[in-house]
C-alpha positions as a Markdown table, in Angstrom:
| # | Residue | x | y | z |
|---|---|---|---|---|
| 1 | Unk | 0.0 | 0.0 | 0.0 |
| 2 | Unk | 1.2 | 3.3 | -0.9 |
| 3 | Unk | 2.4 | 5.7 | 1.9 |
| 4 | Unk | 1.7 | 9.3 | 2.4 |
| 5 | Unk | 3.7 | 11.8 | 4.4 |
| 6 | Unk | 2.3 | 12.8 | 8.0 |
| 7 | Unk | -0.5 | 10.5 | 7.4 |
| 8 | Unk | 1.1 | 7.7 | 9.9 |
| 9 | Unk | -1.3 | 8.5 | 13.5 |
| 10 | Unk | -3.6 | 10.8 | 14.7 |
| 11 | Unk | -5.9 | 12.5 | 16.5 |
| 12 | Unk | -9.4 | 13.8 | 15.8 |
| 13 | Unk | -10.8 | 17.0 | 17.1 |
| 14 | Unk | -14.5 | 17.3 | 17.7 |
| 15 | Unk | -16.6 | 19.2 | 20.5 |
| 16 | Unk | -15.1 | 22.6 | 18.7 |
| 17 | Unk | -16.6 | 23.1 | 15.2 |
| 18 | Unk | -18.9 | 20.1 | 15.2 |
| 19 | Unk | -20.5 | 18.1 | 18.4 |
| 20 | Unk | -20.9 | 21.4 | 20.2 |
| 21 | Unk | -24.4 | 20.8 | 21.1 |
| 22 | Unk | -26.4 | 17.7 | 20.4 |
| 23 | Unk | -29.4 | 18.5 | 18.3 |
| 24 | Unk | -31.8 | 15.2 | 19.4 |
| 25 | Unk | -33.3 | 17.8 | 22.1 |
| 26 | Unk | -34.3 | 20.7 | 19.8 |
| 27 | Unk | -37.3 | 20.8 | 18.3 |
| 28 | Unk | -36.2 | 20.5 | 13.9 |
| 29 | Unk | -37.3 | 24.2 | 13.7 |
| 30 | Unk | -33.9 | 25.3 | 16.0 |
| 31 | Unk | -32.0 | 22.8 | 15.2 |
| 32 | Unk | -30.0 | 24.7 | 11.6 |
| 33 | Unk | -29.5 | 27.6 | 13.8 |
| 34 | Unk | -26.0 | 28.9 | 15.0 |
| 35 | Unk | -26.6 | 31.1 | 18.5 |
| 36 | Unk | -24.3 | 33.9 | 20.1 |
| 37 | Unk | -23.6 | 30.9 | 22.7 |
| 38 | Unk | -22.3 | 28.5 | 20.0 |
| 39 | Unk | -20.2 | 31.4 | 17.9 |
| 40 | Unk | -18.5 | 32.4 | 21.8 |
| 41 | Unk | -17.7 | 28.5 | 21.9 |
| 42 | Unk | -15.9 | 28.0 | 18.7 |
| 43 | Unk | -14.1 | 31.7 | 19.5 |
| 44 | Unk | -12.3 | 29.6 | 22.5 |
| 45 | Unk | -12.7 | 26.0 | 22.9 |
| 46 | Unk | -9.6 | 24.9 | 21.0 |
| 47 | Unk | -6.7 | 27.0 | 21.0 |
| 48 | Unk | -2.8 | 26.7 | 19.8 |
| 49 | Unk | -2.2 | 24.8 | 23.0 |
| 50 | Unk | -4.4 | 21.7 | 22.2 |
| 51 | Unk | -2.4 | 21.3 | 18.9 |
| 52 | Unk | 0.5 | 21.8 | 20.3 |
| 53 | Unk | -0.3 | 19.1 | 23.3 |
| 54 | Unk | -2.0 | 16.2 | 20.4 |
| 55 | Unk | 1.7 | 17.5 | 18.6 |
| 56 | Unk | 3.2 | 16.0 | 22.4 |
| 57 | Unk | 1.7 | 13.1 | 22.1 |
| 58 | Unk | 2.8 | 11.3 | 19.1 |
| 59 | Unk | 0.9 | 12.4 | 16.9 |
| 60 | Unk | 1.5 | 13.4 | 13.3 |
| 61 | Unk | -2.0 | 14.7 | 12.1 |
| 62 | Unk | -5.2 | 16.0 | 13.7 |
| 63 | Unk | -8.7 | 15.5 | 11.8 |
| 64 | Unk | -10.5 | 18.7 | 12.6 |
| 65 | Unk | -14.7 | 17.6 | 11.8 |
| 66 | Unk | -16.8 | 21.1 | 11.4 |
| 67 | Unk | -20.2 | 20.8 | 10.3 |
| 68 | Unk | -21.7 | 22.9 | 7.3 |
| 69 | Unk | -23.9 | 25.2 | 9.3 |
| 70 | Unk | -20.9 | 26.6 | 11.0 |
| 71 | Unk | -19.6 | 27.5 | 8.0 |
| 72 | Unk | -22.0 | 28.3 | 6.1 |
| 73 | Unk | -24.0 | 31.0 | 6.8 |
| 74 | Unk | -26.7 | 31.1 | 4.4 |
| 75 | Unk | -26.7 | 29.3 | 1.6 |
| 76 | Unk | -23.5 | 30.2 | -0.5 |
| 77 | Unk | -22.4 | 32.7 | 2.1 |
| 78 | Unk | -19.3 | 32.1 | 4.6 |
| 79 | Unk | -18.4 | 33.1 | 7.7 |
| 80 | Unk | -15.7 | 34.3 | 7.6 |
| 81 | Unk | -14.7 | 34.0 | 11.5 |
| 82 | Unk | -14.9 | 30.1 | 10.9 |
| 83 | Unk | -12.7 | 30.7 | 7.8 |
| 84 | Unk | -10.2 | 32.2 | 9.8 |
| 85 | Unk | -10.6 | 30.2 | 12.7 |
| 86 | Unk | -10.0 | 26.9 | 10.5 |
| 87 | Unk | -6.5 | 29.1 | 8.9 |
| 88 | Unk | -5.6 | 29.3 | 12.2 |
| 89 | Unk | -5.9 | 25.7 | 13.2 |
| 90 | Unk | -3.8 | 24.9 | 9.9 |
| 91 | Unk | -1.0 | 27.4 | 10.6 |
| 92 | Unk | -1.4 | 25.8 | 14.6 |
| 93 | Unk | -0.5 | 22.3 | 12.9 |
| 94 | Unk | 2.1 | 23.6 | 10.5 |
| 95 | Unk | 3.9 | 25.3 | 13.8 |
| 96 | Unk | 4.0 | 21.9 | 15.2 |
| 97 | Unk | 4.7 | 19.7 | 12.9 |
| 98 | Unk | 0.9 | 17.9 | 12.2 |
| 99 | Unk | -0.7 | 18.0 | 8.8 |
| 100 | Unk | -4.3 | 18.8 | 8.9 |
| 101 | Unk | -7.1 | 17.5 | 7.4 |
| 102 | Unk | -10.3 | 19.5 | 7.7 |
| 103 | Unk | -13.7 | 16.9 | 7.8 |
| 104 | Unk | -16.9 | 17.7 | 6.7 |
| 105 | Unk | -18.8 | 16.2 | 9.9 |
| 106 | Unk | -22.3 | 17.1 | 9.6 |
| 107 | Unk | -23.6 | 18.0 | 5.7 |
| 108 | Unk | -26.8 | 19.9 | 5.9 |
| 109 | Unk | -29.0 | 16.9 | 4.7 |
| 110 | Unk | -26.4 | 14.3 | 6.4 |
| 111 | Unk | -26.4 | 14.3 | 10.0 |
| 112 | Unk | -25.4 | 11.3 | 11.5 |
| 113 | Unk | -27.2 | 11.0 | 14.1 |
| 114 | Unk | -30.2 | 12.4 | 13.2 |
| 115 | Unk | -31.8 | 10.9 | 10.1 |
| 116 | Unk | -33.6 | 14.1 | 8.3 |
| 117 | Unk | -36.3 | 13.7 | 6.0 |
| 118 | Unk | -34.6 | 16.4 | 3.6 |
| 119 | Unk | -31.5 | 14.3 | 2.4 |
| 120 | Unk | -28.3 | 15.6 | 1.1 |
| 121 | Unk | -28.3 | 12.5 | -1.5 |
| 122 | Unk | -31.9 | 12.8 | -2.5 |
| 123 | Unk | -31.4 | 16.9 | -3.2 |
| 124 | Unk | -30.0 | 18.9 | -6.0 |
| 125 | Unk | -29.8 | 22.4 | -4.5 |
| 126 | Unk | -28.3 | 20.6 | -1.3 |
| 127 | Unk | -25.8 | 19.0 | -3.4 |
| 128 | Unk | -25.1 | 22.1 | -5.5 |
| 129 | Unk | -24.5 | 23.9 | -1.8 |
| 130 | Unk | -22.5 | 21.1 | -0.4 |
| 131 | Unk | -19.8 | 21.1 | -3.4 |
| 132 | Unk | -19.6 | 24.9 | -3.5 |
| 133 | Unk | -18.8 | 24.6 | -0.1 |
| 134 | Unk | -15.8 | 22.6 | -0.9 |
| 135 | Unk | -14.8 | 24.8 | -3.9 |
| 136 | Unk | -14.7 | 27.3 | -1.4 |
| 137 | Unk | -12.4 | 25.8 | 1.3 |
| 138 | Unk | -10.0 | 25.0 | -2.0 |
| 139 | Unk | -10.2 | 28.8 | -2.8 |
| 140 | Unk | -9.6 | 29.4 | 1.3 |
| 141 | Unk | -6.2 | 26.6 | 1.2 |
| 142 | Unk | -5.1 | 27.3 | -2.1 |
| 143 | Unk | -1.5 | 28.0 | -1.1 |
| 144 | Unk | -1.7 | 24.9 | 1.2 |
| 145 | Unk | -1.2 | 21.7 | -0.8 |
| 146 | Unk | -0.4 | 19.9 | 2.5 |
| 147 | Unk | -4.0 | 20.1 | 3.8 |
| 148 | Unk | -6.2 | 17.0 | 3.2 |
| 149 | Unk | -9.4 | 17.6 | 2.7 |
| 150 | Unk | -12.5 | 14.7 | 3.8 |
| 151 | Unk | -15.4 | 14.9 | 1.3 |
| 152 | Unk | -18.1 | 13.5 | 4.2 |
| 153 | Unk | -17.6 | 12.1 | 7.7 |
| 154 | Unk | -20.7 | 9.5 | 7.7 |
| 155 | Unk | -23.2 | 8.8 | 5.0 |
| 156 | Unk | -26.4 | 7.7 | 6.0 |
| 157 | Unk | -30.1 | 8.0 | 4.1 |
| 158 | Unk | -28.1 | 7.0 | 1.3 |
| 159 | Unk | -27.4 | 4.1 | -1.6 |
| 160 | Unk | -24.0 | 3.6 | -2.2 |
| 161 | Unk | -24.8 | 4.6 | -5.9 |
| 162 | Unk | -26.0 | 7.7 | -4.9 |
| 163 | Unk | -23.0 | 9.1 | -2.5 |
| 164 | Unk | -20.6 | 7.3 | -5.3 |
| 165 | Unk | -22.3 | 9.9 | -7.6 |
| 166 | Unk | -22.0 | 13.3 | -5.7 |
| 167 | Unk | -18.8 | 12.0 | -4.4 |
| 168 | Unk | -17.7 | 11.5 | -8.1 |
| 169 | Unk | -19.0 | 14.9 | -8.6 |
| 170 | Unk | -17.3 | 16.8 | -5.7 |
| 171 | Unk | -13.7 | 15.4 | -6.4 |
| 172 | Unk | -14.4 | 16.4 | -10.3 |
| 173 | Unk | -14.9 | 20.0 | -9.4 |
| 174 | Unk | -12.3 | 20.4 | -6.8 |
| 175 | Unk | -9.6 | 18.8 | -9.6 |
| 176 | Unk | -10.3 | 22.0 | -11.6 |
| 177 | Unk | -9.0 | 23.8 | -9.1 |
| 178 | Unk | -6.7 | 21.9 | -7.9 |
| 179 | Unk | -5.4 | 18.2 | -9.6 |
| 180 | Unk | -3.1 | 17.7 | -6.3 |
| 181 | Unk | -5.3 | 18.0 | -3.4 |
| 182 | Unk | -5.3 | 15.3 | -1.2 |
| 183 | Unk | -9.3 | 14.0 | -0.8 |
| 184 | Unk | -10.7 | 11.7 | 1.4 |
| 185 | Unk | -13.6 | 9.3 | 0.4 |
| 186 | Unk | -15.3 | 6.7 | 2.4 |
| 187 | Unk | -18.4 | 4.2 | 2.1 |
| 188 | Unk | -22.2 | 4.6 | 3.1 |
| 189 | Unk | -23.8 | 2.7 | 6.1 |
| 190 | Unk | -21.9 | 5.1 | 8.9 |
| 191 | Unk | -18.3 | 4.5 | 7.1 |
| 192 | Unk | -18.4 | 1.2 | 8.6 |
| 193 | Unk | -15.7 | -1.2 | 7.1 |
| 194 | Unk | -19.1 | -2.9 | 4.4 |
| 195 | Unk | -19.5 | 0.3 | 2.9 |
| 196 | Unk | -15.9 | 0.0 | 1.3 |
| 197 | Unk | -17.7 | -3.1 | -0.6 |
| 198 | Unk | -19.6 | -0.3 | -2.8 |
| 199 | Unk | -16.7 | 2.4 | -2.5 |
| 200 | Unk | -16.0 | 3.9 | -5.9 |
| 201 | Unk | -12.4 | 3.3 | -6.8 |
| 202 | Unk | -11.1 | 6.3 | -8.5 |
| 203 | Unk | -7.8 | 6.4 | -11.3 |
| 204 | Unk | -6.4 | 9.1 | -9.6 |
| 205 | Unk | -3.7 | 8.2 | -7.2 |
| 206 | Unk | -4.9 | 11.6 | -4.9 |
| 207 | Unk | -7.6 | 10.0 | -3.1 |
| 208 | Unk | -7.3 | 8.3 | -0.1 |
| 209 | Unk | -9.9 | 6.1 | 0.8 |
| 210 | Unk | -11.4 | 5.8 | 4.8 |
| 211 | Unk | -13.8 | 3.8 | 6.8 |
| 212 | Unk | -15.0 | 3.5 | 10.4 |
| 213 | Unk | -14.6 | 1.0 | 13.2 |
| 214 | Unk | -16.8 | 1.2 | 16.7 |
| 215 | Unk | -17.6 | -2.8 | 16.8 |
| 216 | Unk | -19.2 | -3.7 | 18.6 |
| 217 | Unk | -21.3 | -0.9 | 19.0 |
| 218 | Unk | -22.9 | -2.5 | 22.5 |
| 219 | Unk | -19.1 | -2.3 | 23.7 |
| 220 | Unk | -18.1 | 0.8 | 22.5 |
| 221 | Unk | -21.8 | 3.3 | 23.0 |
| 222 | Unk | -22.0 | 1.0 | 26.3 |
| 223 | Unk | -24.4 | 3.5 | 28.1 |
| 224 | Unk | -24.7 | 6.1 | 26.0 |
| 225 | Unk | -27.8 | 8.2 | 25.8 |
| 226 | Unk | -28.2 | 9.1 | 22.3 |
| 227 | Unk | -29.6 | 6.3 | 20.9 |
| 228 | Unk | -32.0 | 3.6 | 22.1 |
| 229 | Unk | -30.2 | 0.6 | 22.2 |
| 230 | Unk | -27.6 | 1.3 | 24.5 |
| 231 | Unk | -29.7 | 3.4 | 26.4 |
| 232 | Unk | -32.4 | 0.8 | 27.5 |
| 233 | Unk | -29.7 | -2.3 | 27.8 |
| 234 | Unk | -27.9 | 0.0 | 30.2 |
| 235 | Unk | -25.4 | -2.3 | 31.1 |
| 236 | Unk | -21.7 | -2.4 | 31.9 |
| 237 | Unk | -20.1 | -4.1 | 29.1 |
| 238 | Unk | -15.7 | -5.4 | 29.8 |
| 239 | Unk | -13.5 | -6.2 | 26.4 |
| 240 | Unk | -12.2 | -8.7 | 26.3 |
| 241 | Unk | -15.2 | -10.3 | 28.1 |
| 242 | Unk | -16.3 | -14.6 | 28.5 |
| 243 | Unk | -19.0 | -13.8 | 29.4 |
| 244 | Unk | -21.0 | -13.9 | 25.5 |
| 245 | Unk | -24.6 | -13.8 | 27.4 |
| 246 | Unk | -23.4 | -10.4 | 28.0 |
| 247 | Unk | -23.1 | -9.0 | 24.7 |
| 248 | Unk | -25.9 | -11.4 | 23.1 |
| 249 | Unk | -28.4 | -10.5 | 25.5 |
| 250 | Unk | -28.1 | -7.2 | 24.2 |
| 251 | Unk | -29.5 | -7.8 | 20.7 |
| 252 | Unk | -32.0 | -10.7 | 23.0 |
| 253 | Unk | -33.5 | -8.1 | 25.0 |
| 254 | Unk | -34.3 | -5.9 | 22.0 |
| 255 | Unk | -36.6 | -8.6 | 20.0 |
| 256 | Unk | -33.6 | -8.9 | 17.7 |
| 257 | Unk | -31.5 | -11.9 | 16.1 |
| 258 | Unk | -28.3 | -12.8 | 18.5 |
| 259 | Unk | -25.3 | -12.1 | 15.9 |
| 260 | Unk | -22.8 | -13.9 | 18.6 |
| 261 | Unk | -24.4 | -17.5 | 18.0 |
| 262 | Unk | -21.4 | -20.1 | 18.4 |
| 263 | Unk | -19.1 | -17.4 | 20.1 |
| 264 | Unk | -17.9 | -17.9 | 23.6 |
| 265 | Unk | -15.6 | -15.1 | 23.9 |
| 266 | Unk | -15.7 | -11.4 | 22.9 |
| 267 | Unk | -12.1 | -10.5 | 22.0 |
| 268 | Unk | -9.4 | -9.2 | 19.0 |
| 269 | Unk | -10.4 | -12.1 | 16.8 |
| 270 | Unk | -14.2 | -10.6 | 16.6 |
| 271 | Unk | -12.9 | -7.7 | 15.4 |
| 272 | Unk | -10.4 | -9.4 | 12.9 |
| 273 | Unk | -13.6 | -10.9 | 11.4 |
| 274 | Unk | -15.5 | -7.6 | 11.7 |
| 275 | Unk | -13.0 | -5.5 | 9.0 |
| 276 | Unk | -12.9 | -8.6 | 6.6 |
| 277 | Unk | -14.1 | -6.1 | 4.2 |
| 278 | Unk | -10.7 | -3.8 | 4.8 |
| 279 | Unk | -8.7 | -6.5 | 4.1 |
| 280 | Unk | -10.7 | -7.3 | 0.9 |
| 281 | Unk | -10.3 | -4.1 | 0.1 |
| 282 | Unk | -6.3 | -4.1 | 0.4 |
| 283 | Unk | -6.3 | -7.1 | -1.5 |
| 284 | Unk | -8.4 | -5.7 | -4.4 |
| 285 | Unk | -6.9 | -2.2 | -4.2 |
| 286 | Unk | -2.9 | -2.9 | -3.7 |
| 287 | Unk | -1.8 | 0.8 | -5.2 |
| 288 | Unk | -4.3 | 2.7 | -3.1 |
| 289 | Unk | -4.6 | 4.4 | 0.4 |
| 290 | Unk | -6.7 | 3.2 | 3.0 |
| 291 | Unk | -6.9 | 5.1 | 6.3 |
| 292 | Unk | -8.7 | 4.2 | 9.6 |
| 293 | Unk | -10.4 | 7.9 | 9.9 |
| 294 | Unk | -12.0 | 7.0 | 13.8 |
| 295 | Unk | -12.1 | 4.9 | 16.0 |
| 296 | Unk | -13.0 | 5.0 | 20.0 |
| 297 | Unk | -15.2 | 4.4 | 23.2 |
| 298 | Unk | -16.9 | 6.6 | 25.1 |
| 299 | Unk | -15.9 | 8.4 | 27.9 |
| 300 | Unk | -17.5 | 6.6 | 31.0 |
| 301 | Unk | -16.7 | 2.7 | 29.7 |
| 302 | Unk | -13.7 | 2.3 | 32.3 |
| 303 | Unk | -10.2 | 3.0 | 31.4 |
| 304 | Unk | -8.5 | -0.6 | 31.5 |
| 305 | Unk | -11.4 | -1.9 | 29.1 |
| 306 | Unk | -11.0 | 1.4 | 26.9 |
| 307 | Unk | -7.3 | 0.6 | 26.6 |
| 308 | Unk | -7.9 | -3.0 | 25.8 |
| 309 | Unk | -10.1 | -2.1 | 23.3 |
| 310 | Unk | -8.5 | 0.5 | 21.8 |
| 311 | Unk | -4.9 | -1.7 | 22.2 |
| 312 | Unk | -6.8 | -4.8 | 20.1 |
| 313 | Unk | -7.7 | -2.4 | 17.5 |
| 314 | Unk | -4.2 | -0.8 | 16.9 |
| 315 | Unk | -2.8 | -3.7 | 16.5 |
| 316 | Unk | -4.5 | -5.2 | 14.0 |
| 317 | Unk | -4.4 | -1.8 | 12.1 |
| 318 | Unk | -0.6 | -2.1 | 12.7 |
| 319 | Unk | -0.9 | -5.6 | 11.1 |
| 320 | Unk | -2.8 | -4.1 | 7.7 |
| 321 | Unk | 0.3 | -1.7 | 7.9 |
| 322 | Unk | -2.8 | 1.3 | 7.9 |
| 323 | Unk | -2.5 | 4.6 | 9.3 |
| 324 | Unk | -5.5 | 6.0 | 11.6 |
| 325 | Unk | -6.5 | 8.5 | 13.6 |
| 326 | Unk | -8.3 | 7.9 | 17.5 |
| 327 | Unk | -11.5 | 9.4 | 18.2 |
| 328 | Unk | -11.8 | 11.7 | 19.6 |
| 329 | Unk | -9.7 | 14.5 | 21.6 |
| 330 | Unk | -11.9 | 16.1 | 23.8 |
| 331 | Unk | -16.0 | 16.4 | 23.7 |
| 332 | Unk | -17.9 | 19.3 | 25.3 |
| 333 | Unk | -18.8 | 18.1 | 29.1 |
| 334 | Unk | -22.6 | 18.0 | 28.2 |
| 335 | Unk | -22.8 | 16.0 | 24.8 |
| 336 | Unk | -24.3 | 12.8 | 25.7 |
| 337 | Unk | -22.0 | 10.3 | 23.1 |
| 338 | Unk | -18.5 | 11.7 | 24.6 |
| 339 | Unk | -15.5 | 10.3 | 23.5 |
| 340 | Unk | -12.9 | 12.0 | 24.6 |
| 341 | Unk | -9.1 | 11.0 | 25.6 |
| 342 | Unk | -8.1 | 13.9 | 27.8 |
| 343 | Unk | -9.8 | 15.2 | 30.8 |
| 344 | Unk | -11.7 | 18.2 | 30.9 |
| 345 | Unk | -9.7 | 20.2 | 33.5 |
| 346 | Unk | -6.4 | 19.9 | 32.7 |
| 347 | Unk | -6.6 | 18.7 | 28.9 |
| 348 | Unk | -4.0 | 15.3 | 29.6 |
| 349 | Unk | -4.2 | 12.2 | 28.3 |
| 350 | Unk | -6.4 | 10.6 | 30.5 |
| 351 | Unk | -3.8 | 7.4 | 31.2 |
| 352 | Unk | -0.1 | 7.1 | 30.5 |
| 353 | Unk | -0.8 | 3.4 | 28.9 |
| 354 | Unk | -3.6 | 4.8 | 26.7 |
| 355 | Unk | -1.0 | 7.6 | 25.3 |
| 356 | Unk | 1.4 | 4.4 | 24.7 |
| 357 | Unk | -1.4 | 2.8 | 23.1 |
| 358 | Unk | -2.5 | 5.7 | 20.7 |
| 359 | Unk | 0.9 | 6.3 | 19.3 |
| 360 | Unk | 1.1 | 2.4 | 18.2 |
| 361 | Unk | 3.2 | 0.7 | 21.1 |
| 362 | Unk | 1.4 | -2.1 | 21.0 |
């Protein structure tokens, strides 16, 4: 597999220009809306002193998500605080010696974790907005070629034929600009490791392709508030775990099939078999670049099974020879699906063994 400079282990940043508030508890009306509270927040919540502290740690790139309505201000209209505020996180990571690679988190149309009934794929004037927005950013890093840019964090409410298209699309219209930049592509269904199945392959040895990995979800979301499942199993859940009742019961509990039939043990060989499709993908795609864009657990699974976790997960990355970037840095202290690796206080890696873990001594 080809190799590309500062693209070997990093760190994503979310909780500043995307995550900043969770929108399940705002009524659809307030939910596109940007307030004086949330401009204050992306005015201070990550300064030079959080890159130069991921910079500390290892790390040799930062994946900075923002979502489109920070940006955008009205359709085809920037702000141009959030244009200099994502300048300054660029000339942050050049000072330090990361290379930056801004994410489109949240497309209006393609939220995540909200499933709206206007979809990006399914509308033309969204589409038209979302690859302007991305002609605009080239305009914006035009005399950056280091700066990777990643078309779309998740896709969801979407074939694969349909993202493949406006995908296709996006990369066209940024190569008039710009035949160098560095793009980022990964599959529908969340970016998990299926969607590179239906991934279009591109001739054009600037794309880098990406996918997902928070298997098992019941593991990784244990407890989480944001979405149903792990919110009504509410149960502690260890990796590596014996206990298999554990993890079935999950699905057992929720009227739906048990996945885990014929396992005893929960543990790094699930997950080998979980990315089969990565390695089907290095195998059909020898000359290309594929990058582990996120991975994590939330915040309040405990720290020994976050390392082991995290730890099993490296290493198999390490065997695939991919590079990847941990999820997440720090999350705001009210959003409900936190993530983060440092503590809130002091902004330190919240165990020496983690740190160890993260930059790949495994």
């Amino acid at each position: 597999m080809n190799k590309i400079k500062g693209l070997e282990r990093g760190m994503g940043v979310g909780g500043w220009l995307t995550n900043y508030k969770r929108f399940n508890v705002l009524p659809p009306e307030r939910r596109l809306e940007i307030t004086i509270g949330d401009m204050e927040h992306f005015e201070s919540y990550i300064t030079e002193e959080d890159v130069a502290y991921i910079a500390s740690l290892g790390m040799d790139h930062v994946r900075l998500g923002f979502d489109q309505i920070v940006l955008e201000e009205r359709p085809f209209v920037y702000r141009e605080k959030i244009l200099a505020l994502l300048g300054a996180f660029v000339d942050w990571c050049d000072k330090y010696g990361l290379r930056p690679i801004l994410n489109m988190h949240k497309a209006i149309g393609n939220y995540c974790d909200i499933l709206e009934e206007k979809g990006l794929m399914q509308t033309p004037t969204l589409q038209e907005r979302f690859i302007a927005l991305w002609l605009r950013l080239e305009d914006a890093f035009a005399n950056k070629p280091h700066v990777i840019f990643e078309l779309l964090n998740e896709v969801v409410n979407a074939t694969a034929d349909e993202w493949n298209d406006l995908a296709a699309r996006t990369i066209a219209a940024i190569r008039q600009k710009n035949a160098d930049r560095l793009i980022v592509v990964g599959g529908v269904e969340w970016n998990n490791p299926p969607g590179l199945d239906r991934l279009r392959v591109y001739d054009d040895a600037n794309v880098i392709y990406t996918f997902h990995c928070y298997a098992p979800h019941e593991f990784t979301h244990q407890q989480g508030v944001l979405q149903a499942g792990p919110l009504y199993y509410n149960r502690k859940m260890p990796w590596p775990c014996d206990d298999i009742d554990r993890y079935s019961d999950y699905f057992r509990l929720r009227g739906r099939p048990d996945p885990y039939l014929g396992r005893t043990r929960m543990d790094i060989d699930f997950l080998r078999n979980y990315l089969a499709p990565v390695r089907r993908f290095l195998e059909a795609n020898p000359d290309k670049v594929l990058w582990c864009g996120e991975f994590g657990t939330i915040r309040h699974c405990p720290i020994a099974w976050r390392e082991n976790w995290m730890r099993d997960m490296i290493k198999i990355l390490k065997e695939y020879d991919l590079p990847y970037c941990v999820w997440n840095y720090l999350s705001t202290p009210n959003d409900g699906n936190r993530f983060s690796l440092v503590d809130d206080d002091d902004r330190r890696i919240l165990s020496d063994e983690l740190a160890r873990i993260i930059r790949g001594e495994v």
